[in-house]
N, C-alpha and C positions, 0 to 999 in steps of 0.2 A: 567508583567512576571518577578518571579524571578530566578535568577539563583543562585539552593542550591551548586548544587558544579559541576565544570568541568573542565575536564580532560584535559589538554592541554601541549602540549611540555613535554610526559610522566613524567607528575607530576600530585597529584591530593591534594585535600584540606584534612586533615586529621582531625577528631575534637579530644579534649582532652582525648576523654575516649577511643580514638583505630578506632572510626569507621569511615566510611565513609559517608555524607548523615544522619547520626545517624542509619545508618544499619549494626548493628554489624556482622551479617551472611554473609552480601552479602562483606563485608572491607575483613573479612577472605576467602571467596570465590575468589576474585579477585586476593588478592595476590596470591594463591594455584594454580589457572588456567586461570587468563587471564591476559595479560599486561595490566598498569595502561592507556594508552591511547585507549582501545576500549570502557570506558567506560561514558557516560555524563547524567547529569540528571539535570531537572530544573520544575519550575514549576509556574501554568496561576491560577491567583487569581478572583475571583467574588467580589461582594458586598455583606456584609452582611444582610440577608434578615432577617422582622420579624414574617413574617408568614412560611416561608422553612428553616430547616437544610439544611445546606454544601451538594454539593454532588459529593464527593470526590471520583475521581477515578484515580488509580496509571495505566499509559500507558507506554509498552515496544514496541521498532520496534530495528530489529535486520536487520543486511546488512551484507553479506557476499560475498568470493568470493569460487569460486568452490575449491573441495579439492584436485583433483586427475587433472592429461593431460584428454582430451577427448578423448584420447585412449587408456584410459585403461579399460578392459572390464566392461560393464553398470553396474551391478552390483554392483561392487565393490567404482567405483563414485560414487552413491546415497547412498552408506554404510559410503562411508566416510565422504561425507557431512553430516549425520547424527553424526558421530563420530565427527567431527568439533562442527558443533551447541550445541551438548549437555552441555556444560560447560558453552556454552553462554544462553541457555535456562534456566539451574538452578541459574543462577547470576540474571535473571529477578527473577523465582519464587523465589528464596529464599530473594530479595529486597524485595516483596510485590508487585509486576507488578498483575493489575487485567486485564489486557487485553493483552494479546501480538498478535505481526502480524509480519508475515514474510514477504518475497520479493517474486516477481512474479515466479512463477514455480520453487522456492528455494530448490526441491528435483533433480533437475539436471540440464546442462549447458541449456542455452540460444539457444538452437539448429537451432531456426527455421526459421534461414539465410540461413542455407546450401539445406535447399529444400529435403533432403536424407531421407526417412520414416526410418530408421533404429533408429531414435531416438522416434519412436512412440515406442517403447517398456519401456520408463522410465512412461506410461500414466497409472495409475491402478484407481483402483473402487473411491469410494467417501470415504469406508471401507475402503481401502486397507492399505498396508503397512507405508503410509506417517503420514495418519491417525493414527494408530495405535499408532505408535511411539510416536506423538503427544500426544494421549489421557491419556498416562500415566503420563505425564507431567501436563496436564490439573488439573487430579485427584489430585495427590503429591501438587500442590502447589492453589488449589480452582480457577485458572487462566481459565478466556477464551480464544482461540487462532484462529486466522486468516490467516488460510493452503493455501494457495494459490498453487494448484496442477496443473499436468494435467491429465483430468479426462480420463477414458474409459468408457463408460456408457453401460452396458454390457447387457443392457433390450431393448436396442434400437438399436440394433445390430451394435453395438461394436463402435460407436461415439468417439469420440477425441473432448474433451474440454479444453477451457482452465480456469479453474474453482475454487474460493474461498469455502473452506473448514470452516463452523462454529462451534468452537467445543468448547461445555457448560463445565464451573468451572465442571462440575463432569466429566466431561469425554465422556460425551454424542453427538450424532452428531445435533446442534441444524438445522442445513440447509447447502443450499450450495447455488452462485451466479455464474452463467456463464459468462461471460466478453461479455460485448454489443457489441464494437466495435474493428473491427478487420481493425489493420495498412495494408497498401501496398505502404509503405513510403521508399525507398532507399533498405534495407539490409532484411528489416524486414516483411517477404513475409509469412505471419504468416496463411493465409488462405490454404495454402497448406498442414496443418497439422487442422487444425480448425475455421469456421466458426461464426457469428456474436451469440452471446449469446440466449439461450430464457426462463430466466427465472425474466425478467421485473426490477425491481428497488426493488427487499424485504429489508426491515430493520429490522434486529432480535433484539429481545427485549432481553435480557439476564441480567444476575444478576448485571452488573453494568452500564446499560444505555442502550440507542437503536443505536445500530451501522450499517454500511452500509460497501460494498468494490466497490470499483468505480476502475476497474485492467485497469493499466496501461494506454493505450490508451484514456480511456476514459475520462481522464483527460484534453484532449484538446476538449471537447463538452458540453459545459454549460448549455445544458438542462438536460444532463447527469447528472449531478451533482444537479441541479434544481428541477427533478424527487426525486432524495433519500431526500434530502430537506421535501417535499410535504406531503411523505411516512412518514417525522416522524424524521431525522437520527437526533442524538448528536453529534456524532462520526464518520466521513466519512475517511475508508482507503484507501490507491491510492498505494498497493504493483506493482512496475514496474520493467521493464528492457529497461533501455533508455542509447544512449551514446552519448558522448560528442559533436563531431561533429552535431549530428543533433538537439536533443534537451537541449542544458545547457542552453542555455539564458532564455529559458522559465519555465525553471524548478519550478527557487524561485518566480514567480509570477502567475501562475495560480491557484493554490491549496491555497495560500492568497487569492485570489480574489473570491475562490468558497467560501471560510468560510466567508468573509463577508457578500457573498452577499447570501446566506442559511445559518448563524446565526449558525454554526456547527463549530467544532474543524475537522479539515485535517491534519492527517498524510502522509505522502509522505515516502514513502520506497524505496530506488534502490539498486541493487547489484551493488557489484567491481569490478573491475580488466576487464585483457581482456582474453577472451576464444579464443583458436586457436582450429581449428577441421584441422581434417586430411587430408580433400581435399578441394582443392582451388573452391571456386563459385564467381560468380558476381550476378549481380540486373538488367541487361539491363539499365543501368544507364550511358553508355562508360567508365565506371571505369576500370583499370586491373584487372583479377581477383584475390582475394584475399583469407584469412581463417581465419580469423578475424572478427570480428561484429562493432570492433572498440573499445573503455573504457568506459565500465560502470565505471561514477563516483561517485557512490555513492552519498552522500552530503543530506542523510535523514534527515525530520526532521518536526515539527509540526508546523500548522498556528493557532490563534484560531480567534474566529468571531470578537473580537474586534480589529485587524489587527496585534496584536503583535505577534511571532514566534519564536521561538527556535535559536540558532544556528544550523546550519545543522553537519551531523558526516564526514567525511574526506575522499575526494574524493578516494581517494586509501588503505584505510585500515578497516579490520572490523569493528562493533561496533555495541553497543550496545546505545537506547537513551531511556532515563526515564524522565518522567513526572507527575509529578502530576497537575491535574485541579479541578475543583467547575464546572459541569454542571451546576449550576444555572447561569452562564455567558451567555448561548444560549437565555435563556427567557429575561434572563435582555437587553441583545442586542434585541431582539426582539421587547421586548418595548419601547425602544429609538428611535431604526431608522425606525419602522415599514412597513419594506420593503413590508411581507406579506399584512397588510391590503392596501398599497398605489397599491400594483401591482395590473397589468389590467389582470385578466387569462383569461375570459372572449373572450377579442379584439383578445387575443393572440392564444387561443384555435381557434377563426373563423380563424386568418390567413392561423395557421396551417391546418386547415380541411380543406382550397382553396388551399392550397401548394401543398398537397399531389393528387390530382388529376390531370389527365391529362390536361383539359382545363382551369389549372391557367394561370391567367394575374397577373404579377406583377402591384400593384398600384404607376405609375407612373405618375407625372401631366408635362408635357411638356410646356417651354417655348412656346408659343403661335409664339414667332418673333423669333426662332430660326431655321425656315427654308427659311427665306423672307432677 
């Protein structure tokens, strides 16, 4: 991995001719609307192959914190959070970002601590308003982008998801993914507003590779990640909302361990800052009660299959991270460590089909002289 240029101690590398990175749009974009430190960019090389061209693809993931209190009326939040991202959204497209992805439910706060349905009103179509916004973006810069919303599913009378938005360089809706697994871990009582995902492990093929969103959660289940694998992915995103206290330690090491071990590139996305909401809750945990979720820290950032990774972007402050990779690194890992041909799916497949039944026995062989 190398690292073309990054932002650190609001300074950034400038080259001779003015620009940034050699991106003369996006050097004038940054100065005009965003401070030099939201910005980082580096990039994961291959081998050169003699029967494949490069296959180069430019990756943005953007982190944010909310824009507005949590009380100020809903509306007017999700307006500004859109009013927020936009300057950061056209500093991706205008670099050349062919992918972008956002943070888990990045059109409004983190709500679903407080257990209050009054924030089911920020949850619109697949269409809707989030979308929308998105898709103009899409179009203007040939970018595909990774919405991670929350849905309403208005066909199925009137469902609450928590659901990845896929939306084609044209502007198109290529699909959407529902989040498999739903937390009830300390603060994060998420089932109270929506339920465990059903729309399997898809990987959408799009104009710049076959990507996957593995949201948030699902990041600590490795078959989860295993499944998109199987399905095809190059590209596996992990848009969350996780804070400090419960998962930091693990943050920087699972999503390395999914890429290696399914031969893919992981992105890892989290929001900032900490959200206070208007009335105090707890978790039946004997905590106080509190109004807090606690810090999202941020700390985004890319792993790829060969176990090299990014810097991650800055626990407390926006940002934006850029990357360029060669997908031909996923196959070339593939045929080195050949994880797929040595694995047993097979053994693994029968466990699983005994597990899931009621009269599984775990296979256990017992000391013979451990009860004499």
């Amino acid at each position: 991995m190398e690292n073309k240029a990054a932002a650190e101690n609001g300074k950034t590398e400038i080259g001779k001719e003015g620009s940034i990175c050699g991106f003369d749009s996006l050097h004038r974009l940054l100065q005009s609307s965003l401070p030099p430190h939201l910005f980082q960019a580096f990039s994961f090389h291959a081998d050169k192959e003699s029967l494949r061209e490069p296959r180069s693809v430019r990756l943005g993931l953007i982190q944010n914190s909310i824009a507005l209190p949590t009380t100020e009326p809903l509306l007017d939040q999700k307006r500004g959070i859109f009013q927020k991202l936009t300057p950061i959204i056209e500093a991706a497209g205008a670099s050349g970002v062919n992918i972008l992805c956002l943070q888990e439910a990045w059109m409004m706060p983190f709500a679903f601590c407080t257990r209050e349905k009054k924030w089911c009103e920020f949850a619109e179509p697949i269409d809707g308003e989030s979308t929308k916004f998105l898709q103009e973006f899409a179009r203007r810069y040939n970018m595909v982008i990774v919405s991670p919303i929350l849905e309403r599913d208005v066909n199925h009378g009137e469902t609450i998801w928590n659901t990845a938005v896929i939306i084609g360089n044209h502007g198109n809706i290529i699909g959407k993914h529902r989040k498999n697994h739903i937390p009830r871990v300390g603060d994060f009582n998420e089932s109270t507003y929506y339920m465990e995902g059903n729309t399997g492990h898809p990987v959408f093929e799009t104009a710049y590779g076959k990507i996957a969103v593995n949201i948030c959660y699902g990041r600590h289940h490795p078959l989860n990640w295993l499944a998109f694998g199987l399905n095809g992915a190059e590209i596996v995103f992990n848009p969350s909302a996780t804070v400090g206290e419960l998962s930091e330690p693990m943050w920087p090491i699972e999503a390395r361990n999914a890429a290696i071990a399914n031969s893919y590139f992981v992105c890892s996305i989290n929001r900032v800052g900490t959200e206070d909401f208007p009335n105090p809750f707890t978790s039946g945990d004997g905590k106080p009660q509190h109004t807090d979720f606690g810090h999202f820290y941020g700390s985004s950032y890319i792993s790829a299959p060969d176990s090299s990774c990014t810097p991650s972007l800055s626990r407390h402050r926006d940002g934006l991270l850029i990357s360029d990779m060669d997908l031909n690194l996923c196959r070339q890992l593939k045929d080195k460590w050949g994880f797929r041909m040595t694995a047993r799916y097979e053994t693994y497949a029968d466990l699983l089909g005994r597990y899931v039944k009621p009269d599984f026995e775990p296979q256990v062989i017992s000391d013979p002289l451990l009860n004499k």
